[in-house]
C-alpha positions in Angstrom: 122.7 52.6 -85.1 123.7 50.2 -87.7 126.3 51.4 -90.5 123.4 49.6 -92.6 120.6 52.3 -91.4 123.4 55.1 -91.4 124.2 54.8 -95.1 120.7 53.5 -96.0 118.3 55.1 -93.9 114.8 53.4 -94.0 115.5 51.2 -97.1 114.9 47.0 -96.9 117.4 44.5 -98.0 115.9 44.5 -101.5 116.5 48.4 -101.8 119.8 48.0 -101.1 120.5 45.1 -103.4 118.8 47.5 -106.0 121.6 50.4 -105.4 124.3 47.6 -105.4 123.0 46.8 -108.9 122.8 50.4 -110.0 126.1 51.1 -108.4 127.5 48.5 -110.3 125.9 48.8 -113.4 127.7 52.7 -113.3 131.1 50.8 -112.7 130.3 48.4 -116.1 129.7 51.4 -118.4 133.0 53.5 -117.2 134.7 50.1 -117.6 133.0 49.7 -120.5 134.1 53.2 -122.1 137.8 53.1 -120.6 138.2 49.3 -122.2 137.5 51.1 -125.6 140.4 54.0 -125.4 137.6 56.5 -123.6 139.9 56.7 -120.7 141.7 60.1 -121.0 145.5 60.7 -120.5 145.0 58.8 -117.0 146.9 55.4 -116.6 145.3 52.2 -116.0 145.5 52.8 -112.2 144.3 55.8 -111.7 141.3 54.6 -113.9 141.2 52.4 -111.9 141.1 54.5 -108.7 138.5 56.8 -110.1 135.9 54.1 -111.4 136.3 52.7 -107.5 135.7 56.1 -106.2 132.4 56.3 -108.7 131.3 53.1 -107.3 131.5 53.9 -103.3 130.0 57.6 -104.4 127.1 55.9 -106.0 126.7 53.4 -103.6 126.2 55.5 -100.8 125.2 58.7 -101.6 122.9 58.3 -104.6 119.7 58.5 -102.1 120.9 60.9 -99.5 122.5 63.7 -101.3 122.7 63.0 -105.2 123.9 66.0 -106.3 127.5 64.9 -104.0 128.4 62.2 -106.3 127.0 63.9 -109.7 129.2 66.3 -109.3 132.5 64.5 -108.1 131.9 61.8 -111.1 131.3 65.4 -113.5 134.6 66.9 -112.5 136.1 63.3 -112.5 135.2 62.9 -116.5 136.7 65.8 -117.4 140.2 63.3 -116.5 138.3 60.5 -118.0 135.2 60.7 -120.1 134.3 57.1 -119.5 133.2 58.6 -116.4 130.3 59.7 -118.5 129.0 56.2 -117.7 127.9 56.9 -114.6 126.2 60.7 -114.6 122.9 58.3 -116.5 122.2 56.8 -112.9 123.2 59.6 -111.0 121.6 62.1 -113.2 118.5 60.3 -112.5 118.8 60.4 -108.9 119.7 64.3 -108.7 116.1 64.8 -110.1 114.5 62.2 -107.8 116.2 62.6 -105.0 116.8 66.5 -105.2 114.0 68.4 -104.7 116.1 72.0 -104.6 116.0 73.5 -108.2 119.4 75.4 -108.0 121.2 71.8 -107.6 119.1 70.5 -110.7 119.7 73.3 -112.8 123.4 73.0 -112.0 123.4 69.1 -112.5 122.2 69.5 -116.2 124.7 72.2 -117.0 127.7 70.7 -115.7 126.7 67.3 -116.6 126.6 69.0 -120.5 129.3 70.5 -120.6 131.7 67.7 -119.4 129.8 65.5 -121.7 130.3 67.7 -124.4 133.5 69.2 -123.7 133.5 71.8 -126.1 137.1 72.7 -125.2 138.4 69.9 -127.6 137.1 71.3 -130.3 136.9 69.8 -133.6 133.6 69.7 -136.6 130.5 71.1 -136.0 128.9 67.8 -136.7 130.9 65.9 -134.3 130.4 69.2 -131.4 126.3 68.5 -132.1 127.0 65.0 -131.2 128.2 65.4 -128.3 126.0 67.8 -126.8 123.1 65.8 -128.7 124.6 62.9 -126.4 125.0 64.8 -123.2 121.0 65.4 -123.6 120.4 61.9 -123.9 122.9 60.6 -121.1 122.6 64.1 -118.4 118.8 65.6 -118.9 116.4 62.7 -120.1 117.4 61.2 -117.0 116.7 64.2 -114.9 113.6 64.5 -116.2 112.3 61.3 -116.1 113.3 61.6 -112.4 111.7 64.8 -111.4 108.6 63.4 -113.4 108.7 60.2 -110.9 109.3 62.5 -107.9 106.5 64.4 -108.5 103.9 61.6 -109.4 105.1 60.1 -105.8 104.2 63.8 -104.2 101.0 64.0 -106.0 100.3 60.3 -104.5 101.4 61.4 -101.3 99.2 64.1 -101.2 96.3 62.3 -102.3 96.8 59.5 -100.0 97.2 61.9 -97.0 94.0 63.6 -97.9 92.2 60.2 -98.6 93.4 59.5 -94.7 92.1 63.2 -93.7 88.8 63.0 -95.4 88.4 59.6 -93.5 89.5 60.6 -90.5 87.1 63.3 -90.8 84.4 61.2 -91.9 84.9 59.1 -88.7 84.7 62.1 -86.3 81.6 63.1 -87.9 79.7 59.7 -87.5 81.3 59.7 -83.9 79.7 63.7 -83.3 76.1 62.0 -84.7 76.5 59.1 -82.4 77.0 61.2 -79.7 74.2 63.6 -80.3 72.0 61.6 -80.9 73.0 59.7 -77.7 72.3 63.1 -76.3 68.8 63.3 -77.7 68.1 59.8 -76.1 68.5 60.7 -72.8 67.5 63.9 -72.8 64.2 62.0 -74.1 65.0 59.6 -71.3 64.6 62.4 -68.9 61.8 63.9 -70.4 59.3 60.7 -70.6 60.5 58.5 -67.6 61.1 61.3 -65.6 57.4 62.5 -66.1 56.4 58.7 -65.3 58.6 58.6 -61.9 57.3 61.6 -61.0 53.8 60.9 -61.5 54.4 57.5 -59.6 55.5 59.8 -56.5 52.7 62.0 -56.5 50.2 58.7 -56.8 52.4 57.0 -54.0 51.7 60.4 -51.5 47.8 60.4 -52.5 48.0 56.6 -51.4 49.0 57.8 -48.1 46.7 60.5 -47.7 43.8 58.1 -49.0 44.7 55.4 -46.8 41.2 55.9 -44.5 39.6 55.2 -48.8 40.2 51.6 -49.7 38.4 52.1 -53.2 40.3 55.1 -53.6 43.8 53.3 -52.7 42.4 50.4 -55.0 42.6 53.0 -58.3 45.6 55.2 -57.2 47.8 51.7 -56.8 46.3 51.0 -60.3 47.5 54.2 -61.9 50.8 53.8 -60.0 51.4 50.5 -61.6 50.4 51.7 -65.1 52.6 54.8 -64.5 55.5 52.3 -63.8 54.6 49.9 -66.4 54.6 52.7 -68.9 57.8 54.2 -67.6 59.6 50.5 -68.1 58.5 50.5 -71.6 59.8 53.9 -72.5 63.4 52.9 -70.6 63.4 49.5 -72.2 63.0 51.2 -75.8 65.2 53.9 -75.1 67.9 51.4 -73.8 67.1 49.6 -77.1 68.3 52.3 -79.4 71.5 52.7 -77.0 72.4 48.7 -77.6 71.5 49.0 -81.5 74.5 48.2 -83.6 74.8 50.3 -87.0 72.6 47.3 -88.6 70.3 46.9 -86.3 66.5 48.5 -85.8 65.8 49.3 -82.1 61.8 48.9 -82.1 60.7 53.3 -80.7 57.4 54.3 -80.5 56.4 57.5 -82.5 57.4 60.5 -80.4 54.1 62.6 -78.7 53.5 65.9 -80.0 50.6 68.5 -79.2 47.9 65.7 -80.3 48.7 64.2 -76.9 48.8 67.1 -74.4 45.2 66.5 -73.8 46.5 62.9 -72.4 49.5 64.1 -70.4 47.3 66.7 -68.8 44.6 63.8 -67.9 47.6 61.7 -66.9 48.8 64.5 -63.9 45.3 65.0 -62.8 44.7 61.2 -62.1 48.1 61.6 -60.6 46.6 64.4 -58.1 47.8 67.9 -59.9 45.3 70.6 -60.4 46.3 71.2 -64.1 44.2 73.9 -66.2 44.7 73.0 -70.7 43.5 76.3 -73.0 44.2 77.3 -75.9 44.9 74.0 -77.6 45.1 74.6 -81.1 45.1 72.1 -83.7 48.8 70.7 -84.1 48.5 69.1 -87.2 50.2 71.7 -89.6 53.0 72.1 -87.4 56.5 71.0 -88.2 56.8 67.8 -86.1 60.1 68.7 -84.1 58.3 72.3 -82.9 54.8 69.7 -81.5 57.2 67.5 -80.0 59.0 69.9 -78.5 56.1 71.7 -77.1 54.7 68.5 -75.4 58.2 67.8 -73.6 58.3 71.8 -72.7 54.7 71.0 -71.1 55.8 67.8 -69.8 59.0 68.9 -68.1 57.1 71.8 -66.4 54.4 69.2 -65.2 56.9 67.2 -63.7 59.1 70.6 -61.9 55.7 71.5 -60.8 55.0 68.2 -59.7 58.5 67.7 -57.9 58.9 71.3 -56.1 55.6 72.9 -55.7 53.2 70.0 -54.9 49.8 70.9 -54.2 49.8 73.9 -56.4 47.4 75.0 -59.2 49.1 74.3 -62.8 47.7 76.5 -65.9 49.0 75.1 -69.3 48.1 78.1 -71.8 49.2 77.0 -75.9 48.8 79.9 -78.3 49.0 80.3 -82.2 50.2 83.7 -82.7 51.2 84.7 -86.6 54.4 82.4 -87.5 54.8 81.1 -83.7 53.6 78.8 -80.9 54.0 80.0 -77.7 53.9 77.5 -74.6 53.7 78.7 -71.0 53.0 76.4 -67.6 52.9 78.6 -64.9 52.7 77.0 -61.2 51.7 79.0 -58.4 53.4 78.0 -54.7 53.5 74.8 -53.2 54.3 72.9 -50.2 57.1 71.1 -50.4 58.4 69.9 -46.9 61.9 69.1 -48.5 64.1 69.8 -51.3 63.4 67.8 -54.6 66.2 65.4 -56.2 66.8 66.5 -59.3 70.0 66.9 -61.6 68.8 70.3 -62.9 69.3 69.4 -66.3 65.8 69.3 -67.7 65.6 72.9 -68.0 68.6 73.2 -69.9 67.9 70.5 -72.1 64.7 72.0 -72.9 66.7 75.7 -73.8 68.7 73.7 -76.1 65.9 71.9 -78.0 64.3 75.4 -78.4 67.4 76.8 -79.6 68.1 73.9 -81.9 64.9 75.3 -83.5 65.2 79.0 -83.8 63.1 79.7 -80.7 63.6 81.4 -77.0 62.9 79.5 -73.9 61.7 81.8 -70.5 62.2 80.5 -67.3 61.8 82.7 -63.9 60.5 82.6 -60.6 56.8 84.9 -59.9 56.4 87.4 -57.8 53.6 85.3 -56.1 56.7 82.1 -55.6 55.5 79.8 -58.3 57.1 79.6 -61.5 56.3 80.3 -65.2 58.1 78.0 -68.0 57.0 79.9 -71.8 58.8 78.9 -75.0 58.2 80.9 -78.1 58.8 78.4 -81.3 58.7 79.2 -84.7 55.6 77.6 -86.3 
């Protein structure tokens, strides 16, 4: 390390030029007050020494410890009083510098008393005097520099809690990016996974209806409406991923119980045996409890669809007081081979009930097929 950075840690060139000058401006008013008989019984060099020794003190020490140098240059003036000169600057520093109270409190009384050395005596008019100007040279200083210390804390503070509310801020937006990044795919999942898996089932009835050409005719027609559909909902959900903050990814309004009577259709065409009751009307219903009751119905279309195909679906929607209760249950299928699957869509639909104050049941029947019932708050 430098000696520069060792005696003035942290400070630029135009810091230090600015203790030279106070440094120096201490050394003109001891030389000042010496050059006017202010001296003391001290010869001419050890005036000398001292105001050198004030200097160097000032110099280096008037950042890092104040209260050092005050108190050398306080003891100093009782030899010379033109030391006084220099206790302004460094009186200044102890309460800018010097955060501990004891070393403030000692600074001002010392720094009176040598200022007003009431040991020499003499009229009461001349004692008030001096202690009038020990006020002026010892504590207005101090307290202009506790005053500046404690404006540059108060900024501080500010500042750092500007920073901490910002940085706050930020992980806040990034949270909502990321949930509703979340949302989108677990929409993702929901609508293109229903498509895909409606596509399979119409791709298996192709095969079994092979022996039908009109038959294979309108099942490869659903199959490419299925996939034409799915593209769309991708492509729109892709959209909203690639949106900047100023830009409007084009989504189409979000299904909710008005179109359960579609999906239903949708998985019969596709092959399912799918039994709708108990539709009631969804259009006093909050809009996040019908769309979450079409993707509970949806998601338990395409399970059924996936792992039990071939079996009878009943979709049952009932309006109890201050609910809506949802339940698909499958009976057992036929699967020849496990299902791909991530296994996620079930828990993404617990979450979206929970989100809204509801209780999702899934479970396994006694008879091997499965029951999905949500219970929402309506």
């Amino acid at each position: 390390m430098r000696l520069r950075d060792r005696i003035w840690p942290g400070l630029r060139t135009r810091g230090i030029w600015l203790e030279f000058a106070l440094a120096l401006l201490s050394t003109v008013a001891i030389g000042a007050g010496g050059a006017t008989g202010d001296r003391g019984p001290v010869s001419v060099a050890v005036f000398t020494v001292l105001t050198v020794a004030v200097f160097v003190l000032t110099l280096t020490l008037r950042r890092r410890a104040p209260f050092v140098p005050f108190l050398l240059s306080a003891l100093l003036s009782v030899l010379s009083p033109a030391i006084n000169g220099a206790l302004t600057v460094l009186g200044y520093a102890v309460g800018r510098y010097d955060g501990r109270w004891a070393a403030r409190i000692t600074a001002a009384l010392t720094g009176m008393l040598v200022v007003a050395r009431p040991w020499d005596g003499g009229p009461a008019g001349e004692q008030f005097s001096r202690w009038l100007g020990g006020a002026v040279l010892v504590l207005l200083p101090g307290a202009v520099g506790i005053y500046v210390r404690t404006r540059a804390q108060l900024l501080a503070a500010l500042r750092e809690r500007a920073e901490r509310a910002e940085a706050e801020q930020e992980l806040l937006a990034r949270d909502a990016v990321l949930t509703e990044r979340t949302r989108i795919a677990r929409e993702m999942h929901d609508a293109v996974g229903h498509r895909v898996s409606l596509m399979v089932l119409q791709a298996g009835a192709i095969e079994m209806a092979a022996a039908d050409p009109q038959r294979v005719e309108q099942l490869a027609g659903q199959v490419q409406t299925a996939g034409r559909q799915a593209l769309d909902e991708l492509r729109q959900m892709v959209g909203v991923l690639r949106a900047g903050e100023t830009e409007d990814a084009p989504l189409a309004p979000q299904p909710g119980l008005d179109a359960l009577a579609r999906l239903v259709d949708e998985s019969r065409q596709a092959g399912m045996a799918v039994e709708l009751s108990g539709l009631p009307d969804g259009a006093h219903l909050d809009p996040a409890v019908s769309r979450a009751a079409y993707r509970i119905v949806q998601e338990a279309l395409t399970n059924a669809g996936k792992h039990a195909p071939g079996a009878a679906v009943s979709v049952a929607v009932e309006r109890p007081a201050g609910q809506l209760v949802v339940r698909v249950v499958n009976g057992p299928g036929h699967a020849m081979e496990p299902a791909p699957g991530g296994g996620y869509g079930l828990v993404g639909l617990g979450e979206r009930v929970r989100t809204l104050g509801g209780r999702l049941t899934v479970g396994a029947r006694l008879d091997g097929g499965f029951e999905v019932e949500a219970e929402l708050p309506a």
